[in-house]
N, C-alpha and C positions, 0 to 999 in steps of 0.2 A: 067737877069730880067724876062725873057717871061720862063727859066724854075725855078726860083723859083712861078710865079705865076702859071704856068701848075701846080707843085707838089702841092701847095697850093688848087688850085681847085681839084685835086687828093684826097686831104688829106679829105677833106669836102666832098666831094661826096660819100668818104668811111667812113666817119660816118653816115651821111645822110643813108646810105644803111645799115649801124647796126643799127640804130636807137638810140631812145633815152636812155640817163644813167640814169640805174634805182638803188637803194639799194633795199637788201632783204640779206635772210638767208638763212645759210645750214644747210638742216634738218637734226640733230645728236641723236644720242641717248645715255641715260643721265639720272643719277635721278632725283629721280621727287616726289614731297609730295602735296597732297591734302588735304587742312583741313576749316575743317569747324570754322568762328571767329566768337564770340559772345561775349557781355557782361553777367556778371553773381555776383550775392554773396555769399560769404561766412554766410554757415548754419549751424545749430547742428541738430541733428534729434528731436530734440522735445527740448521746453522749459514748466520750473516750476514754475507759476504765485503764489508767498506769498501773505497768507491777513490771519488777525487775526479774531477768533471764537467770539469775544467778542467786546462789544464797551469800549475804554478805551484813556486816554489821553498818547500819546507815554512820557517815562521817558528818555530813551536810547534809541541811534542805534549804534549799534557794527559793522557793514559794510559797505562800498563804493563801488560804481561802480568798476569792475576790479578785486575785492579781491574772492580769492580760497576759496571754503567752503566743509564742509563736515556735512554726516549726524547728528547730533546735536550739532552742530555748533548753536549759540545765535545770534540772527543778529537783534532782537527787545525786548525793555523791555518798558512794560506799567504800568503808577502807578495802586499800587495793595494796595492802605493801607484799603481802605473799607474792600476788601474781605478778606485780613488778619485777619481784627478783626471781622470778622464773622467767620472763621476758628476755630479762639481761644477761640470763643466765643460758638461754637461748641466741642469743644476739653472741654469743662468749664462744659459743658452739660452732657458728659459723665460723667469725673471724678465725679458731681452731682449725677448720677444713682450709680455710684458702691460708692459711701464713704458714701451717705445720707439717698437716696430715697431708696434703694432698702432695706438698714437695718432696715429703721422704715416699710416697709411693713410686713417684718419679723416678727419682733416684734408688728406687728399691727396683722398678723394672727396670733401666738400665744394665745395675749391677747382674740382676738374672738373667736380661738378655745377655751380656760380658759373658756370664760362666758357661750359659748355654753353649756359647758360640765357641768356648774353648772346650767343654767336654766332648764336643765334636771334633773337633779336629785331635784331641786327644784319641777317641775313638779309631777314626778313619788311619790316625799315624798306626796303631797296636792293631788292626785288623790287616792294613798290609804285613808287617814284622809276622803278622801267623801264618801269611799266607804263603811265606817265604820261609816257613818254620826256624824263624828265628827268634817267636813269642811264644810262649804258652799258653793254649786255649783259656785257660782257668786268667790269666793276663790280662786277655782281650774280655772274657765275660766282666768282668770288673772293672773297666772302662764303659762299657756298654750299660753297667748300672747305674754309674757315675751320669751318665749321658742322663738315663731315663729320670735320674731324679731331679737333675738340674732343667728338663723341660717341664718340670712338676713345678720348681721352684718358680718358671717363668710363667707358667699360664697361670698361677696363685697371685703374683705379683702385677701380672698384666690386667686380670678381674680387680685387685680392689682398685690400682690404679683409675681404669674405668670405669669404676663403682663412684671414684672421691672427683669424677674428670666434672669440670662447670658443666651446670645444668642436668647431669645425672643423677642416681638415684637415692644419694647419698642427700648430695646438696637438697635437694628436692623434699625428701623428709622432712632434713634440719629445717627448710625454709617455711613448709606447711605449720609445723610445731608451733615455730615462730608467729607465726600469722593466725592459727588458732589461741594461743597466748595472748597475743597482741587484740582480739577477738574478744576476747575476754576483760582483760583488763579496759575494754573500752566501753562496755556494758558496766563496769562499776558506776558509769557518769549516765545517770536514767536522764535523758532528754526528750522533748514533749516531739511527738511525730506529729502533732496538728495546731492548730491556732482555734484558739478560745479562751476561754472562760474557767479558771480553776473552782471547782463548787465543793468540793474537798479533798482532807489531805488527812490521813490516818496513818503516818507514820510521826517520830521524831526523832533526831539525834540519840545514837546510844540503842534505839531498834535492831532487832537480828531480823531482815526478812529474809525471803524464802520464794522461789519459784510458784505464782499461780495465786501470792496476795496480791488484790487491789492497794495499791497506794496513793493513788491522785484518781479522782474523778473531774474530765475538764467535760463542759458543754461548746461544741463546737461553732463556731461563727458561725453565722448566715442567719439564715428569717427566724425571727420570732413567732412563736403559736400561742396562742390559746385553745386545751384543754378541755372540753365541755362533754360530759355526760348527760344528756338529758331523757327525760321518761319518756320509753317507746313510743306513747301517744301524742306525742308533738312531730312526730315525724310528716307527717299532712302537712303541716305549716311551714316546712324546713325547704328551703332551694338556694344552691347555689349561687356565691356572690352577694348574697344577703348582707345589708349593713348592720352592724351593732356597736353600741357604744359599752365601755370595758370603763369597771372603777375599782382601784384597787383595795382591799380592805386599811392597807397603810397610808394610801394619799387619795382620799374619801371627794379631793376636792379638784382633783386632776386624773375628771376623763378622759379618756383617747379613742380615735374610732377602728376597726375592725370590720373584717369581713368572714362571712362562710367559706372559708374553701374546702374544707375535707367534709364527707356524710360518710360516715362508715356505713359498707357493705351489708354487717351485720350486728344483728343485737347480741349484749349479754342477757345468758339465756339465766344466769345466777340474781342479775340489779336488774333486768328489764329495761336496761338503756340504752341507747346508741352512740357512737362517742360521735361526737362533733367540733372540727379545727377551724379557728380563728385564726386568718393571716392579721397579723399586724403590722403596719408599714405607713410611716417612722415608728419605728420603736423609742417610747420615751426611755433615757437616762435612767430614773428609778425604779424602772421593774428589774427584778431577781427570779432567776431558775427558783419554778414551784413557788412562786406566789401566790397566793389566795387572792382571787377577784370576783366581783358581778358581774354579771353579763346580761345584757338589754337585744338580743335581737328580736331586727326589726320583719315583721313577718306579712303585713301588708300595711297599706297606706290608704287612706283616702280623702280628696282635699277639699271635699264636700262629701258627705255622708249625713245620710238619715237617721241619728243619732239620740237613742234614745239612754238614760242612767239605768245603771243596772239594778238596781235597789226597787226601779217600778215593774222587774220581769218575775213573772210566778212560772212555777212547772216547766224549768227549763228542761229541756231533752236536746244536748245534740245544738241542731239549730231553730229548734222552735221551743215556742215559748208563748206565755198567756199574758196578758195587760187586761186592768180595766181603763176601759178609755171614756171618757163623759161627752156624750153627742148630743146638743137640744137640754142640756140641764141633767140627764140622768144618764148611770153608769149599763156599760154594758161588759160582758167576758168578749175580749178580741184575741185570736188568733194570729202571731205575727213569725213572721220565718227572719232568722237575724245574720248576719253576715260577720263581719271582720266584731272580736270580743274587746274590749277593754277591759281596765282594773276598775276605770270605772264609770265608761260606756260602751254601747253597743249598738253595732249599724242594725237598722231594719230592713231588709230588703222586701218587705212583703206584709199588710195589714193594715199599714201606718201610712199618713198624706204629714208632709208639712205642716205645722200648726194645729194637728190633732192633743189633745189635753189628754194624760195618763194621771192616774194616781201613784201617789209614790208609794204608797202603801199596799202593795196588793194580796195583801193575806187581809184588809179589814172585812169586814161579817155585813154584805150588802146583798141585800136580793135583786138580781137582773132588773135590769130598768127603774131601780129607785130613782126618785131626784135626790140630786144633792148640789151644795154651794161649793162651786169651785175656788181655791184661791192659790196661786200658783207660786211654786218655789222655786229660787235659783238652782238652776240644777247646777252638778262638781265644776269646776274649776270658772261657773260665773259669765258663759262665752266668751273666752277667751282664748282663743284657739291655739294659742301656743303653749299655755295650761293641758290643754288637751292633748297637743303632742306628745309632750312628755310624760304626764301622769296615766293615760291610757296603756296600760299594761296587763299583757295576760299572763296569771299568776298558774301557769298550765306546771312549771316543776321548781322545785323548790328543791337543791342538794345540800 
């Protein structure tokens, strides 16, 4: 009895003197992904706002949201019976110059040149007869007026003639009319000037539009973006051609990958962000203009890294930060400067060896150099380094 109570008080007095049991981690080294999460949409690089030239009541619409279009492609028909029959009525105009108007002009300057030609010689006979006083002045002035009006009648006759002659200034009008009519009635038929994507359509049958409304919004073929705002303070970590991986909020379970191409210039100086474009290339089948997605870039890599959980780092500032680390049995405060972040490790560059022991706890209440009983926990994802690829995420903006 007195020696199991001696070993008993033995036993406890040698833990007493290890001190307390602590959990923490061995620091290994291990891949490691840094990426920066945001929300973002899906863009086209430009969209093509329809609206018709003319005011007309819509007859037709030959497209829906969703439907593929190409360049003259019909996607709007406005009744057009007024201008038709101003067309025709134009078309009516012509045919009138060449079968009617222009032959009686013809034949109307003929007939003036005809009387011209005889008031003249009517003229010249009664001016001799005066001259021989065998006419009477008052005779020959009334021939000679005769004369004057009938060259009146010819240079009247010879103008419109060459007013109504092909390709003058008559036909010319008529033909302009025509062709502004014609002009018109061809703008009743709204067709798409580009190839893409119809995203909407805000008229219907029975509509009166109007000069300067939108009617079709199309998103124009070519590359697909992704959209990204992210917090000024991520801009350090952003460079060109950066990979990322995009999930959409509707098909949770078909990523795609993605690249950085665009860093805008500048910040909003209202959100404090920068915008940032995602090339996509292949674009899957299921994304839609202005989708909502995640987005995972990838912001550094390491395929060894001195990797320690973020849960044992106290007093982070920046890139330094504090551990208690256990050297010989007993804790000490270390100093450690840290490199690329995870969500939910983080590289050390500085402090920290291989196989150094952290606590995971490092807000507990130990004074410098106590002993304590180490006993070591799996750290996140277990070493399993392809765990680690993926779930190592820095949660730097949240949109």
């Amino acid at each position: 009895m007195i020696l199991a109570l001696a070993l008993a008080v033995g036993y406890g007095a040698l833990r007493w003197w290890q001190g307390p049991e602590v959990e923490g981690y061995v620091v290994e080294k291990q891949p490691l992904v840094q990426t920066v999460v945001a929300t973002g949409r899906v863009v086209t690089p430009s969209r093509a706002q329809v609206g018709s030239e003319i005011t007309g009541v819509v007859l037709e619409r030959h497209v829906e949201e969703g439907d593929i279009v190409t360049p003259g492609d019909t996607l709007l028909v406005l009744r057009s019976e007024e201008l038709a029959a101003q067309v025709r009525e134009a078309e009516a105009a012509l045919t009138e110059l060449a079968t009617r108007r222009r032959p009686q002009a013809e034949v109307a300057l003929e007939r003036a040149e005809s009387e011209l030609a005889q008031a003249r010689r009517e003229t010249a006979r009664r001016r001799a007869l005066a001259e021989r006083s065998l006419l009477s002045t008052e005779t020959l002035e009334q021939a000679e007026q005769a004369q004057m009006l009938a060259r009146n009648a010819y240079q009247t006759a010879r103008l419109t003639a060459t007013a109504l002659a092909p390709g003058n200034v008559e036909e010319t009008l008529l033909r302009e009319r025509l062709a502004a009519l014609q002009a018109r009635l061809a703008k009743t038929v709204i067709r798409s000037e580009v190839a893409g994507t119809v995203l909407t359509r805000d008229v219907a049958p029975g509509d009166l539009v109007q000069p300067g409304q939108v009617l079709f919004s199309i998103a124009l073929s070519g590359a697909t973006e992704i959209l990204v705002p992210l917090d000024e303070r991520n801009l350090s970590l952003l460079a060109l051609q950066q990979d990322a991986r995009v999930v959409a909020d509707a098909y949770p379970q078909r990523s795609f990958p993605a690249h950085v191409s665009v860093i805008a210039p500048s910040i909003d100086p209202q959100r404090g962000t920068v915008e940032v474009r995602l090339a996509v290339d292949p674009v899957p089948d299921f994304l839609r203009q202005d989708m909502t997605v995640s987005v995972n870039i990838e912001t550094g890599r390491r395929e060894q890294a001195l990797a320690i959980p973020n849960d044992a780092l106290a007093d982070v500032q920046g890139d330094q930060a504090r551990v208690w680390v256990v050297r010989e049995g007993r804790v000490h405060r270390q100093e450690v400067t840290l490199g690329l972040r995870g969500l939910a490790m983080s590289e050390v560059l500085d402090g920290l060896t291989a196989g150094d022991r952290v606590l995971a706890d490092p807000t507990v209440s130990l004074a410098e150099g106590r002993r304590v009983r180490f006993t070591r926990r799996t750290a996140p994802g277990g070493g399993n380094s392809e765990d680690h690829a993926t779930r190592n995420e820095l949660p730097v903006n949240f949109n």
